[in-house]
N, C-alpha and C positions, 0 to 999 in steps of 0.2 A: 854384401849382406846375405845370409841365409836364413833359409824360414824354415823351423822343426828341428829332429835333431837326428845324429846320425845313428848308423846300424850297431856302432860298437854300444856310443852312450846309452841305446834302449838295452843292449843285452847285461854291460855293468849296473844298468838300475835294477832290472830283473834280478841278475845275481842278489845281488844287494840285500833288495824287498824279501827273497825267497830266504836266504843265509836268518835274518832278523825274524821272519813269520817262523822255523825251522828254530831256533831260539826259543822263540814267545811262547812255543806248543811244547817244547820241552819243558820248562819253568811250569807251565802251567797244569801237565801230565803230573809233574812231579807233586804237587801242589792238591793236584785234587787227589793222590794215593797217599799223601800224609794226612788229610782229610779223613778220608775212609777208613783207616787203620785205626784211627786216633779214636773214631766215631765209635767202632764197632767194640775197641777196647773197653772203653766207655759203657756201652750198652753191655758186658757181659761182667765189668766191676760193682755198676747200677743195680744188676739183678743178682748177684752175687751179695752185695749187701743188705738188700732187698728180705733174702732169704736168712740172713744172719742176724738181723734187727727181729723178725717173726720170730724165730728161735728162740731170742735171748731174752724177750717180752713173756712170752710164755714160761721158759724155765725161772725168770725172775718171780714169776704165780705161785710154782710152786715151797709147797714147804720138806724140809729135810725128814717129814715122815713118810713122805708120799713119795719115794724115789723107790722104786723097785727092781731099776738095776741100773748098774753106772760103770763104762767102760770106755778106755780108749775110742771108741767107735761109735758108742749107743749108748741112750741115757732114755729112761723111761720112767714114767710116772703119773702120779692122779693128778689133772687140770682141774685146781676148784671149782671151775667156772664152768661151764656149757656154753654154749656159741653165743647164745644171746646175751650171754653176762650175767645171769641168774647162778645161786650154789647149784654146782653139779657133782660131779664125779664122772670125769672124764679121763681115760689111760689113753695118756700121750706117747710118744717112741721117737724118737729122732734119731736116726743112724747112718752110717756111711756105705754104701754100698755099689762097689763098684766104680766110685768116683764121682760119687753123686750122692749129693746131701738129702734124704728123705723123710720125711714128717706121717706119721698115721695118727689118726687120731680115733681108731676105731678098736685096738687091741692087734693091732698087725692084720688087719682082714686085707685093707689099700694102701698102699704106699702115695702118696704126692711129692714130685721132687721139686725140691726147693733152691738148691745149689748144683749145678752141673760141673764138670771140669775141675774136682776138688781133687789135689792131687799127694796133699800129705795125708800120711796112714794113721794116724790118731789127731781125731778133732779134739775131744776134751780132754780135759788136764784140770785135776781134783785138789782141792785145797785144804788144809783145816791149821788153825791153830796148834804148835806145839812148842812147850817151852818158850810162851809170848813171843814166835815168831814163827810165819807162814813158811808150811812143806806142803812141798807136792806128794800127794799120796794113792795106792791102788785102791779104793773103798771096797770093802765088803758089809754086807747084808747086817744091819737093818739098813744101813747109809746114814746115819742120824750123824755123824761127822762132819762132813760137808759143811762148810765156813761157803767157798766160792768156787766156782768153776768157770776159768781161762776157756774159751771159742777160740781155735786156731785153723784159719782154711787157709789155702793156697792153691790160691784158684789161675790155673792157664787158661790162658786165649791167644790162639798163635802162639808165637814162642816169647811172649811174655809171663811173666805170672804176677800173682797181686798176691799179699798179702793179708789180710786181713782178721784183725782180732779184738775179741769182746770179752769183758772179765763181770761175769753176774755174781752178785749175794744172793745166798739163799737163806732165808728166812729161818729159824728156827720153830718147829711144831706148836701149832695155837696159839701164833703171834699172827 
């Protein structure tokens, strides 16, 4: 009879233990960088939408007399409202610049960015009824045309990108 065990059986269990732990931590590496990636996606689609729902709140306020200018890029116009929600007359601007969606609400004095990593070259796309059926069109000045305006971002983070799109009515003047 013998008591314990011998030097190979300790070194095969070692193996063993080590090969499984050397397993565990890979499973598990891999596991918390699918975490992470997924998280951070997450967190830059969150504020990406963030920024696109503000937008579209706002340009929904407006009406088709207050637009004073409307481009691939930039759309500007009178917010009836004032901060507090009281009538104002407020010239709002929303433009792309540089890859990055920006909001002023002072007449272009400050930019606020609202969308970063936005990577197609024309956000809005103009609409209006013709021949009772919707065309995309270039608006020119006064803008009183304007039916709806399509929100088109495509936003990277990492080497994903997201798409994301918003279609606003705009109201007709002193409705």
């Amino acid at each position: 009879m013998r008591n314990g065990f011998t030097l190979i059986e300790m070194i095969v269990v070692i193996v063993i233990v080590a090969v499984a732990g050397i397993a565990g931590v890979v499973v598990l590496r891999e596991g918390v960088e699918i975490y992470m990636i997924s998280s951070r996606e997450s967190g830059a689609h969150a504020a990406a939408r963030l920024g696109l729902d503000r937008m579209t709140r706002e340009i929904r306020e407006l009406d088709r007399g207050s637009v004073s200018a409307a481009t691939a890029t930039e759309i500007s116009f009178t917010n009836p409202y004032n901060t507090d929600l009281t009538r104002g007359a407020n010239p709002v601007t929303f433009r792309l610049s540089g890859g990055t969606l920006e909001r002023s609400g002072d007449g272009g004095a400050s930019w606020e960015p609202l969308v970063e990593g936005v990577e197609n070259s024309g956000v809005f796309t103009y609409y209006r009824i013709e021949s009772g059926t919707a065309a995309a069109f270039t608006p020119a000045a006064p803008y009183g045309d304007i039916e709806w305006i399509l929100v088109k971002l495509e936003v990277r983070d990492g080497d994903r990108t997201a798409l994301l799109r918003q279609q606003v009515s705009v109201t007709r003047s002193g409705q």
